[in-house]
Phi, psi and omega in degrees: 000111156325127178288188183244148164321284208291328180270321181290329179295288161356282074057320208231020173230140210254142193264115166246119179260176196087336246225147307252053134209154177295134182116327186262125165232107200291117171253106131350099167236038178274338153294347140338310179275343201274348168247128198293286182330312167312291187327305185285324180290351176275340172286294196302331164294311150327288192320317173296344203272347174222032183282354187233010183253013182060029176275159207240350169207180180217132180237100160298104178287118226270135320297306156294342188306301203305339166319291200295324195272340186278288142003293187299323195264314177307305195275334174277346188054053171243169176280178185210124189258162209227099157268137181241136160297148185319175188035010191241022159273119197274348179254211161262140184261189136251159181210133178247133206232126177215157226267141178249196191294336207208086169108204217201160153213173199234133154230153181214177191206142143324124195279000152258004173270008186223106195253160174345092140104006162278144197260158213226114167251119178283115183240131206252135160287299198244131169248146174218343201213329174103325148018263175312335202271324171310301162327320184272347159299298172289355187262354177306283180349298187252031157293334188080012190256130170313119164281107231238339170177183164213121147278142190233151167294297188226146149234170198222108206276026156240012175253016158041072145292296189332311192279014161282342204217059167318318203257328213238140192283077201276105170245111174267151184265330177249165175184113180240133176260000000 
């Protein structure tokens, strides 16, 4: 029996515990990235998961997001917006400031990369508490942009971000319970 595309990724993405406080095991996908055949398949299956929804951007999540969505935007034949951690956008945004486990954090967007009534997919490496990604829902919102879905490579589905995004159309390519 042959292994699957999705199992060979699976596989290629690496578990650090401890990282980065004890007790949490940071799953790693820069060996992922480091193969090129993962890397385009993985491009390419995202892209497919929203190749039929008529989207018109991609909204990329600061850091890893941005690997994945410049790409993902690239295969779809879309522009690509970009969330930034507060302060590191040079224009005028929108911002959005939601809550961690401990504090507060801020994402923000250029207040032109996202237009009136543009459908929108957010892509993500990981969804995990749902926090950030909710954030980025809202910042589609106050863009005036539809929010049409979001992809994730993976999400690790004992920490129940989806249900931060009840409404919203979640597709992960991976899924650790």
């Amino acid at each position: 029996m042959s292994i699957s595309f999705l199992e060979k990724a699976s596989a290629a993405i690496r578990d650090v515990p401890d990282f980065p406080e004890p007790g949490i095991v940071f799953k790693d996908i820069t060996p992922l990235l480091l193969r090129p055949d993962l890397l385009e398949g993985v491009i390419e299956r995202m892209a497919e998961e929203f190749r039929d929804c008529n989207v018109e951007k991609i909204l990329a999540i600061d850091s890893r997001g941005f690997i994945l969505g410049a790409p993902v935007a690239l295969r779809l034949g879309v522009g690509l917006a970009l969330a930034r951690k507060g302060g590191k956008l040079p224009w005028k945004r929108h911002r959005v400031e939601y809550a961690l486990e401990y504090g507060t954090d801020v994402i923000e967007v250029h207040a032109d990369s996202i237009s009136a009534g543009e459908r929108v997919v957010v892509v993500d490496d990981v969804l995990a508490t749902g926090g950030t990604a909710q954030a980025a829902g809202r910042l589609v919102a106050q863009a005036g942009g539809k929010l049409v879905g979001m992809g994730f490579l993976l999400e690790l589905q004992f920490l129940s971000g989806r249900q931060k995004l009840p409404d919203v159309d979640v597709r992960a390519l991976l899924s650790y319970s």
